[in-house]
N, C-alpha and C positions, 0 to 999 in steps of 0.2 A: 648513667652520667654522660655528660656530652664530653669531647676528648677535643674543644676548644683551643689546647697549646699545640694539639699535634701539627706539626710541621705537615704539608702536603707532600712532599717529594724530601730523600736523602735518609740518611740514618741507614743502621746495621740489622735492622728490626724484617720479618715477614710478616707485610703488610697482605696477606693471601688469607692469613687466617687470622683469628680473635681469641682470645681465650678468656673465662669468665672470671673473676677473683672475689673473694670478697675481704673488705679490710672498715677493722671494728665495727664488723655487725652490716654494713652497704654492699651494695653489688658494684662492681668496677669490672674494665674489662681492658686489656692490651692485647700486645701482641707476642710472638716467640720473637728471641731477643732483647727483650724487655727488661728491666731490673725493676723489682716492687716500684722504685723510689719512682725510677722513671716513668711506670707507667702513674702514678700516682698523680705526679708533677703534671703527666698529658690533661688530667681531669682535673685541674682547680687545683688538688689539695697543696698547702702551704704547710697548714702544721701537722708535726707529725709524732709527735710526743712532749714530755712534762720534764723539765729537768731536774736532777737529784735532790737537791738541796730548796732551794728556793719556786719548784714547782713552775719556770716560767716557761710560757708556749714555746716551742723549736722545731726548726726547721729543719732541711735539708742542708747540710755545709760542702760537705764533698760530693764522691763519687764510687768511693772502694773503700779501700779497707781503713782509710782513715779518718770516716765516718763515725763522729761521736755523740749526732743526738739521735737517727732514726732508728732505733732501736728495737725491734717487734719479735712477739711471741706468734712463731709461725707451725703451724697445722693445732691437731685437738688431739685430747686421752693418751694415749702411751706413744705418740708418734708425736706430742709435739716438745716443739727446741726454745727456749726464750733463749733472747737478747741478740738476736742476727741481724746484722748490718741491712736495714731495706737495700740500703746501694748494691749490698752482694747478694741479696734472695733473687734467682732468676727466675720467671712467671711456670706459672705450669699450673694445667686446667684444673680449678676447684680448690686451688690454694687459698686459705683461709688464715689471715694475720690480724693481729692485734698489736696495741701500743699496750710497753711493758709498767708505763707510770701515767697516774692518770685518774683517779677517784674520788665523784663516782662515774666520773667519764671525760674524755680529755676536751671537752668545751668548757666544763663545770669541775673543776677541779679544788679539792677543798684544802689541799694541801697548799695552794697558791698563796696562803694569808701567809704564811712564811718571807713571801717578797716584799712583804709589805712590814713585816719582822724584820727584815734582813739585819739592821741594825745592832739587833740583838742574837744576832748568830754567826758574826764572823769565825775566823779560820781559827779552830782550835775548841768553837765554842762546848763541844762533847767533851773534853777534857776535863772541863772547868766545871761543867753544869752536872754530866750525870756520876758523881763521884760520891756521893752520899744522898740518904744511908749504901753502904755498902752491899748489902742485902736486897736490894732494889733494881740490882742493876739485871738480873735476869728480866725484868719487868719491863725495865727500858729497852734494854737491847730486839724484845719485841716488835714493840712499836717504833721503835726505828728503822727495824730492818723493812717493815712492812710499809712506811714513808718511802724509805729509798726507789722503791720502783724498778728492780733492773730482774725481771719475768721470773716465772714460776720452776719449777722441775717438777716433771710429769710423777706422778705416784702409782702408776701402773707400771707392770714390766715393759721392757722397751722389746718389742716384736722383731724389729730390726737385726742382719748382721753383720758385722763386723768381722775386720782380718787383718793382720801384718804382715808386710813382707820382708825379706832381707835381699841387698843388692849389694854387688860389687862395679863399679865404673870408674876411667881413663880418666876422665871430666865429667868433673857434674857442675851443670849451671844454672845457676838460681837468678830467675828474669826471663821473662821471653819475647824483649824489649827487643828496638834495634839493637843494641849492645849485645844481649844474649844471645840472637840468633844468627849475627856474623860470627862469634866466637863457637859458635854451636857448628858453622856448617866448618869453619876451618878447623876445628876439632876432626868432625866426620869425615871428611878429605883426606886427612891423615890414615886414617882407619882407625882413631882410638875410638872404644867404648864409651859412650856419649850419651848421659841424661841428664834433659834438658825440661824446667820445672819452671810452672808459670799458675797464678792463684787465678786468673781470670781465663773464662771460658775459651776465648780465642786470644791467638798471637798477636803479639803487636805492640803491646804497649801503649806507649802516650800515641803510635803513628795510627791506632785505631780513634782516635779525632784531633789529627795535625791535617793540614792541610802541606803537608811535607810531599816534596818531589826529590825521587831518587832516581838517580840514575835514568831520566826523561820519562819514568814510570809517577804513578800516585803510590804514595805511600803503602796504600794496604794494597793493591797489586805488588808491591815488589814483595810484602811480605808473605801474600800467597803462594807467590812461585818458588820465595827462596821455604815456607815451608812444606813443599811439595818437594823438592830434593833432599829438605832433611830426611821426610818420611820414605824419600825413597833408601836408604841405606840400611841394613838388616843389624846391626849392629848402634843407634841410636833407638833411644827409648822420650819421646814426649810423653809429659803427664799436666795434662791440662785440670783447671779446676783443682789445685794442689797450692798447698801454701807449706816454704820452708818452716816449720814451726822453730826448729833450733839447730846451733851448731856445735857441737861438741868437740872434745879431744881426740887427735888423731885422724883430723880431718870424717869425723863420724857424723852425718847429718837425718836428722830427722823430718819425714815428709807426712802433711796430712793428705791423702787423697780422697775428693768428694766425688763419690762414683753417682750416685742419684738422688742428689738433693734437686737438683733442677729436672727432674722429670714428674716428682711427687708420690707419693704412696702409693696410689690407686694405678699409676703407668708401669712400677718397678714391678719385679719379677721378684717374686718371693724368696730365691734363693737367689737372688744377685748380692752385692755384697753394700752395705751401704757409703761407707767408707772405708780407707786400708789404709795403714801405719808403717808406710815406708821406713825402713834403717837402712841406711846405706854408709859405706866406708869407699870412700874416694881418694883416687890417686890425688888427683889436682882438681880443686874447686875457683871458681868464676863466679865472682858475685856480681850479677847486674842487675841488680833491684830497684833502679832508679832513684829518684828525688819524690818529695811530698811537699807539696805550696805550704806554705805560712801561713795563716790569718794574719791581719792588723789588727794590733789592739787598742779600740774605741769604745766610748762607751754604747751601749746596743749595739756590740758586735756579733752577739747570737740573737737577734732578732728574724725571725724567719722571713725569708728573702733575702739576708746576707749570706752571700756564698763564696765559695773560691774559684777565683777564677778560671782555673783548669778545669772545675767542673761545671760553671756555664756552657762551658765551649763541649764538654763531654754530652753533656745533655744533648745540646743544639744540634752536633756534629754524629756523635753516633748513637744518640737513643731518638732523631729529631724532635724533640720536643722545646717547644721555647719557655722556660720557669715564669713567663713572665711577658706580661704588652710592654712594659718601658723597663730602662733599666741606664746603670752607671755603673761606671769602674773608677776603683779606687787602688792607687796602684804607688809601690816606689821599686816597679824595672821593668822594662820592654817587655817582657809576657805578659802582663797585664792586657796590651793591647791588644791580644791575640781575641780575647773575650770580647772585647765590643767590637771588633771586624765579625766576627761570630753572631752576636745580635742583632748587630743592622744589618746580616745578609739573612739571617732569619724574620728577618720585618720587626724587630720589634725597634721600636723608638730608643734609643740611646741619648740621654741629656747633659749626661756629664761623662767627660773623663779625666777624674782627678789625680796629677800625679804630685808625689812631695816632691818630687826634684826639679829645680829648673832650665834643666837641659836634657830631655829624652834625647832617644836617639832617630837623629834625620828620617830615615826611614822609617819608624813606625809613624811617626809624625807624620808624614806622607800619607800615607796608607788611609788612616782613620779622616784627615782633610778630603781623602775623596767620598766619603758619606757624610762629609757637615757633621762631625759628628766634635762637638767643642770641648776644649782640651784648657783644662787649668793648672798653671805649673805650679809651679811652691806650694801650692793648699794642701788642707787634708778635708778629712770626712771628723771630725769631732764628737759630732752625732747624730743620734736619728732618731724618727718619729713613726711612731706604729699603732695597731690595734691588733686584736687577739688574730686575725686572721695576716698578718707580718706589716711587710715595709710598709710608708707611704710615702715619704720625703726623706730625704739625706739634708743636713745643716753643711756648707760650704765655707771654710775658713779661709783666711792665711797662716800660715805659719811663717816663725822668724826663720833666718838664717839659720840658726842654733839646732831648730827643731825643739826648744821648750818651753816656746808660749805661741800663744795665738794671737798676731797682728793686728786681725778684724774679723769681723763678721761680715762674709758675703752674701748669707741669706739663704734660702731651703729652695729644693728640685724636688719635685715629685715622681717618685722612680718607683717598682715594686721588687724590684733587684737591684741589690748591690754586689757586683761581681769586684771580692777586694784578691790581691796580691802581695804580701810583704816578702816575697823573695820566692825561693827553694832549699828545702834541707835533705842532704844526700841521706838513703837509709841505711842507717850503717847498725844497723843492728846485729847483722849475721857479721860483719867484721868483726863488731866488740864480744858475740858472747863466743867466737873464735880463739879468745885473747888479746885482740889487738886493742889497742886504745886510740880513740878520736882525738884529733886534732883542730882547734880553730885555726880557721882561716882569716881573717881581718878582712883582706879586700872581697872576698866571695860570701861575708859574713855568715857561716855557717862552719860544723863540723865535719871536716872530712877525715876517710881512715888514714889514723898511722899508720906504724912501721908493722907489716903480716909478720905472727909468728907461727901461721903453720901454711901450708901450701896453698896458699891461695893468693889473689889478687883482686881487687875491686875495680869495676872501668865502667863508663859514662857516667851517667847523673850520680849515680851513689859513690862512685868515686870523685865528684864534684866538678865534671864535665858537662857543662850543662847544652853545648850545640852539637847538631847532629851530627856534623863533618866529625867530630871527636869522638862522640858516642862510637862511631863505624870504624878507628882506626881503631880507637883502644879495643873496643869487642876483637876483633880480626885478629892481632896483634895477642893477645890475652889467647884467647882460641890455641891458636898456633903453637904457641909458647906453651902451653899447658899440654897439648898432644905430645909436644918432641919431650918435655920433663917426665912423660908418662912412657916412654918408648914408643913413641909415633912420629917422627920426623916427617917430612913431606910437605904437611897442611899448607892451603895454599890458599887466597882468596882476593881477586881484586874489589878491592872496596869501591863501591860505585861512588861516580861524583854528584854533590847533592847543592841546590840552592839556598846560599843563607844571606844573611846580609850582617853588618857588624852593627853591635848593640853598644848602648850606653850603658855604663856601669852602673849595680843599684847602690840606690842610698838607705843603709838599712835606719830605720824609726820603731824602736821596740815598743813606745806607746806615746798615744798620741794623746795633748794636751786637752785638759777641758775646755768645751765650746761654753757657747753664752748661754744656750740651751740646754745645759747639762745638766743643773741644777746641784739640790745636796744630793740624792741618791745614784751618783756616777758608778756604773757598773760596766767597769770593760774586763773581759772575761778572757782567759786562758785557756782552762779546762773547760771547756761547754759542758761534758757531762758530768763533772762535781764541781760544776759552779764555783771555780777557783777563781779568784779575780786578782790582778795588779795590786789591789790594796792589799788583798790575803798576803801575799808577799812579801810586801812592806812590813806587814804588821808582824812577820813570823821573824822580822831580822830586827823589830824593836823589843820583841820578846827573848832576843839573845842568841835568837839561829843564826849559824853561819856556816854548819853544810849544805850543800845543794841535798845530801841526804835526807835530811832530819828536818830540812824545809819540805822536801815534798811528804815527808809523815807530819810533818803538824797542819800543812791544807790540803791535803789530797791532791797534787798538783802530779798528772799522770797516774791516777791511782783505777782509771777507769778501764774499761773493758778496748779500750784505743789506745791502752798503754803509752799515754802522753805524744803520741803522734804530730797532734797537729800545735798543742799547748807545752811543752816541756822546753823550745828552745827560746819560747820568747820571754817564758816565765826564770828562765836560770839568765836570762840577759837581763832582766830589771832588777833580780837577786845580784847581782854582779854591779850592776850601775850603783844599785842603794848601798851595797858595801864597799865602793870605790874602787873596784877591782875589771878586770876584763874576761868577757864571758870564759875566756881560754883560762884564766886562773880559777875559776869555780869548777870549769870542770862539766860535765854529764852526769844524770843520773846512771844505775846501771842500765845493760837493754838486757831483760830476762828472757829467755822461752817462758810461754809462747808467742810468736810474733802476734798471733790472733788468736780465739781462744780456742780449745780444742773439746771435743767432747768426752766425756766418762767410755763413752763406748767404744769409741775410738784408742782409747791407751789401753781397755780391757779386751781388745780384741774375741777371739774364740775363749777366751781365758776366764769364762765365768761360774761361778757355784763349787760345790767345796772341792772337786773333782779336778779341777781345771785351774782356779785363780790361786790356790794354795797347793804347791804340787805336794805330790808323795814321793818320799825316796824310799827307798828296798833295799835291802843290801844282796849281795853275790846269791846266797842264798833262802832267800826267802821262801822260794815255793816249798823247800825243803824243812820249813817251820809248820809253813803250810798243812803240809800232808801230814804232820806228826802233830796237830789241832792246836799250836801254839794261841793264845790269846798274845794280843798286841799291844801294845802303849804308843801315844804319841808322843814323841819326843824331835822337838827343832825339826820337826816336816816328816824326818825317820819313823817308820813302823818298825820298832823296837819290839824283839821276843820278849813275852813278862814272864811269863810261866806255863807248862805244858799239861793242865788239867788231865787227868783220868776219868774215867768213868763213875759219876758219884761223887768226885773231890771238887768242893770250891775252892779258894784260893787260899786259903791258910796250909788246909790239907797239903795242897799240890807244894807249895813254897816251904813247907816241912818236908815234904820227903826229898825234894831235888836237896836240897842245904844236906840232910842226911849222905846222900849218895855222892856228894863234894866230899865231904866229911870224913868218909866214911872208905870212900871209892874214887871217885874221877868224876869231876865235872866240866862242862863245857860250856862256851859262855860267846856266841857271837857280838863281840862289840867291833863289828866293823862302821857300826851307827860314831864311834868317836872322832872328835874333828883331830884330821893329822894335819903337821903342816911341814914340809920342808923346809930347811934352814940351811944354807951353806955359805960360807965366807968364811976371811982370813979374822974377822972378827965374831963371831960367831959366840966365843966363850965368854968375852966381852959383852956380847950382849945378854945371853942369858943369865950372866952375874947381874945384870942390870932390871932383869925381866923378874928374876925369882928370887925371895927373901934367902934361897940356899945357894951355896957356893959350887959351881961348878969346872975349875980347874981342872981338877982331876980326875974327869970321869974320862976314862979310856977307851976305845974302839969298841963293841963289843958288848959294852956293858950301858945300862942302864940306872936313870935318879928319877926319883919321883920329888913332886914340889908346887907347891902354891904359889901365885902372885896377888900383890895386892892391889886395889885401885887405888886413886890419889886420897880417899880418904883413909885409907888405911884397913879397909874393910879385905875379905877376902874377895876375888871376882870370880875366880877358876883355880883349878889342880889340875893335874896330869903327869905321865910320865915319860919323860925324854930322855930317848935312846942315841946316844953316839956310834954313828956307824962308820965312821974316817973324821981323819983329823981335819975338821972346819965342814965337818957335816954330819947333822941334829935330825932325828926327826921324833917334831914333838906332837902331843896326843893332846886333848883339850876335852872336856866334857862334853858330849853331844848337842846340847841346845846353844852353851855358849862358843861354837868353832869361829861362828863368821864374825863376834863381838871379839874374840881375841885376834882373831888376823888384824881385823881394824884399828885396834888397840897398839898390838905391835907395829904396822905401818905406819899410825898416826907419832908415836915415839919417833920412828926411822926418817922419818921424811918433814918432819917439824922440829924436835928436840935435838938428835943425833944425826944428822944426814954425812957426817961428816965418818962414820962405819960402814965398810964395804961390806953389807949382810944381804942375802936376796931370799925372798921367801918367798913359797911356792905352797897353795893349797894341793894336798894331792890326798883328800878327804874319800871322795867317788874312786879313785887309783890303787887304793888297799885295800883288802880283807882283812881282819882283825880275828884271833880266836884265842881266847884264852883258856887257860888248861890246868886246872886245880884240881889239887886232890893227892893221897899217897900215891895212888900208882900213875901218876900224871907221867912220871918218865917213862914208863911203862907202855904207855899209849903213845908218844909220840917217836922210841925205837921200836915201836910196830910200823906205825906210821911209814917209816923210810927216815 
């Protein structure tokens, strides 16, 4: 394949070597450095899969991980992964991808009659359609899943291995933006213990394709040097190729680390590890995960060749590749410009840049007049015009004042890229599933984090700073702060001074008006990867929705493997419009782990087959059952003594004679297998009147009750016997398999129904030996005993 986009000089790429690929079935070739998409992009290709619902061709839209149509099924037999971002598969020799939707092949695609259906499959339509006969639906549920298109799971063992680790750290920070890494090094200055977590191969951020001047350096020089003193500190830990997958209680975070997905099968080392499940518990966490551009929503806005404009400019700048001979921006706020200064310094023709607003700001205005490159204020992009291999013209409007009709028709450009912009949204995912709850902003029109409720702080883009001068104090500032809250005082860092210039505010357009050329089948889209559209929307709040919940369950709006990334804020702003309300009264959906998806191997770490994934517990003395031929039982994980056969005896035998020599004599009985639990508090008898159908007032120090509880149906759940051993301290005994369903049981009562009983309980199940002691001369044995 010829590599026609490749840029001659620039980009992050090692242009010394070549490496060979193949993608659906062709030979292609890049370079180290490379990302699938980008080298793809080098060589012609435009489409790059089929989308869910309606089958239609798709492109490229991003650059990372918020990437929701290039989708591929990467390597073959027990080593291969479906549904990985091409934006994030890094090249490596002999890699072999495929598109995950697509049959019998993504030219000729038979599921495509569907767009031509669409009519008859709006949002809900599975609800409605496959609900009878009832009996049927295993049938359907088949052939649906097998439409859907999102890759296979390998059916061979997976050869691969896997591991966890557990960490403790001063600061951990998530980003390894400019934000992150001033916070990172005024952390390590301090001397606190410092790990710093970044999902992409090298540091940097958005300044690995800004044309950003720091401190009279270039961007990725200043961020070499500055991480070349992190790494000089013995006490800071980088983990590159690592994405926060969640954030839990207690400031507990969870890390995926990809140790050799970019090297490939045939490079790794057999015993290297392939990925590790970082658990880390942190004093003070930093969240710098930046921001994520918007799309605009038009109709044929997932037409292949519309992209986001931060990743024209990523392509161009550090993958060099141009997506494209001509091209236009469609834009409402000063970044947008950053992409067509980007195009026309990569040669390619720039014909339009269309902004809604009528006032940019002076400066970028500037900037873009010294390439001729022609600038239309008030318009939009309404529509556009394609064939199976993507763009070919953009439709050029006016828009009113209002922004709810279209003035006139200015007439069609022929571009093969649409680089659009309708803003940035801070990612505030690891804030909300912290606890915190997001906030709209009206003038920055986006969500930024509220009020933290556990140690942490969010700063630059995710915290809704969108210039860099700010990104660098709040990182620094943040850093610091978090070192001295940890016992690190000191931290120190002059923030370098950096060139910016002042912007015009954007004007946010949640969707834009039909053009003349739109016709009846208007499709502007939200979801790219479940084909969620504006009208879906609409149509879920005529049907009587009116959560943002239970709208995005009845059209799949963020239900895809981009967990609504790039579609989720502009869809709950037209949800809001159409209920007359403001985005800030509807609200966010939730942000769940995982931020990106994680794999089976990955959470099963070393922990696999019966050995390993289901543990065994033993009690105190087991070897001692052991040696005396006990057979076992399984019981809630417990290897439980059953019975101690003889020589000759099966199990009747042997359970007749032991019952005799109980009977008879003395028996003994290790139930240290029973779930005990500790109970103490000034309410204690209070709650066990409340736990068990018998009355416990009067059990005295010393002495023991036995008693059942019931569930809410009235059923029995468990028995046990609880022993009083001081006054406002219980310890109760629980069945063996049921110990961890009654803790839960009882916490779930304490902490939802009663929270207002100072009772604290304590498993200490592993903490006891149990032994009981039946039989007439039981007293007998145990004043021998001692």
């Amino acid at each position: 394949m010829t590599t026609a986009r490749r840029l001659q000089s620039g980009g992050l790429i090692d242009r010394s070597r070549r490496i060979r690929f193949k993608f659906n079935g062709k030979d292609y070739s890049g370079h180290p450095g490379d990302s699938l998409a980008a080298a793809l992009l080098a060589q012609g290709v435009r489409c790059f899969g089929r989308s869910f619902k309606y089958h239609r061709p798709r492109g490229v839209v991003g650059a990372g991980a918020e990437e929701p149509n290039a989708l591929v099924q990467v390597g073959e037999g027990a080593l291969s992964t479906p549904n990985l971002r091409a934006t994030q598969v890094e090249l490596y020799e002999g890699l072999i991808a495929r598109t995950v939707n697509g049959w019998p092949s993504l030219a000729f695609d038979v599921g495509a009659i569907n767009n031509r259906l669409s009519r008859l499959l709006p949002a809900g339509f599975y609800y409605k359609t496959f609900m009878w006969p009832r009996s049927a639906w295993m049938r359907y549920e088949h052939y649906i899943r097998r439409a859907a298109g999102l890759g296979h799971a390998p059916s061979l063992p997976d050869t691969d291995h896997y591991d966890k680790r557990h960490a403790h750290c001063d600061v951990f920070i998530a980003g390894g933006g400019p934000a992150g890494l001033v916070a990172a090094l005024g952390a390590a200055r301090a001397g606190a213990r410092v790990l710093l977590v970044d999902e992409q191969a090298q540091l940097g951020g958005t300044l690995l394709f800004s044309p950003a001047v720091i401190g009279g350096q270039t961007g990725l020089d200043w961020v070499s040097e500055l991480e070349a003193e992190l790494r000089s500190f013995p006490q800071v830990t980088i983990l590159s190729r690592s994405t926060v997958t969640g954030y839990y209680d207690h400031n507990f975070l969870v890390v995926n680390e990809r140790r050799t997905d970019h090297i490939g099968p045939s490079q790794a080392s057999s015993k290297r590890v392939r990925e590790r499940l970082w658990r880390i518990r942190a004093k003070q966490v930093v969240i710098a995960t930046g921001a994520i551009e918007r799309p605009l929503v038009f109709d044929g806005n997932d037409t292949p060749g519309v992209m986001l404009a931060s990743a024209v400019s990523t392509y161009i700048r550090r993958y060099a590749v141009a997506p494209g001979r001509s091209g236009a921006v469609f834009t409402n706020n000063d970044s947008g410009y950053q992409a067509a200064l980007d195009m026309a310094s990569a040669g390619m023709k720039v014909r339009a840049l269309v902004d809604i607003r009528e006032n940019p700001g002076a400066s970028v205005l500037a900037a873009v007049a010294a390439y001729d490159i022609p600038v239309y204020r008030g318009c939009v992009v309404p529509s556009v015009q394609s064939g199976f291999q993507g763009l070919k013209r953009i439709e050029l409007a006016k828009l009113s004042p209002g922004g709810e009709d279209i003035l006139s028709h200015k007439g069609l450009i022929d571009c093969q890229v649409l680089a659009m912009s309708g803003g940035w949204s801070p990612a505030v995912h690891l804030h909300s599933q912290s606890g915190g709850r997001p906030c709209y902003d009206k003038a920055k029109a986006c969500f930024v984090p509220g009020v933290s409720v556990q140690a942490e702080c969010s700063v630059g883009a995710c915290g809704g700073s969108f210039t860099l001068a700010a990104c660098l104090k709040e990182g620094a500032d943040a850093g610091i702060g978090a070192a001295a809250q940890s016992g690190w005082p000191g931290g120190y860092v002059d923030v370098p001074a950096v060139e910016e210039v002042a912007h015009a505010p954007l004007q946010p357009l949640w969707e834009v008006p039909a053009g003349a050329l739109s016709g009846n089948g208007v499709k502007k889209f939200l979801d790219f990867q479940n084909d969620t559209t504006a009208a879906d929307v609409k149509l879920a709040v005529r049907e009587g929705y009116r959560s943002v919940e239970h709208v995005k369950r009845y059209t799949a709006l963020g239900f895809g493997t981009d967990q609504g990334k790039l579609g989720n804020i502009n869809g709950l702003a037209i949800l809001a419009k159409t209920l007359g309300k403001t985005p800030g009264e509807v609200g966010t959906t939730t942000f769940r782990p995982n931020y990106t998806p994680v794999t089976f191997g990955a959470v099963a770490g070393r922990t696999l087959g019966e050995q390993l994934f289901d543990p065994i517990r033993k009690t105190a003395i087991h070897a001692w059952h052991v040696r005396r031929g006990a057979s076992f039982e399984n019981v809630g994980q417990w290897k439980r003594p059953w019975f101690y056969p003889r020589e000759g005896e099966d199990m009747p035998a042997a359970v007749n004679r032991e019952c005799l020599a109980a009977r008879n004599g003395v028996g003994v009985l290790d139930a240290s297998t029973l779930g005990k639990i500790d109970i103490r508090g000034p309410d204690a008898v209070r709650f066990l009147n409340l736990l068990y159908t018998n009355n416990w007032d009067n059990l005295q120090p010393g002495r023991c009750r036995y008693g059942f509880m019931l569930g809410e149906d009235g059923m029995i759940m468990d028995d046990g016997v609880t022993t009083c051993l001081a006054p406002g301290h219980y310890l109760m005994t629980t069945t063996t398999g049921g110990a961890a369903a009654v803790l839960t049981w009882m916490e779930r009562w304490l902490q939802t129904e009663w929270p207002d009983l100072k009772v604290y309980l304590t498993s200490v199940t592993d903490q006891w030996s149990v032994m009981s002691v039946a039989g007439p001369y039981a007293r007998t044995v145990l004043q021998r005993a001692g």
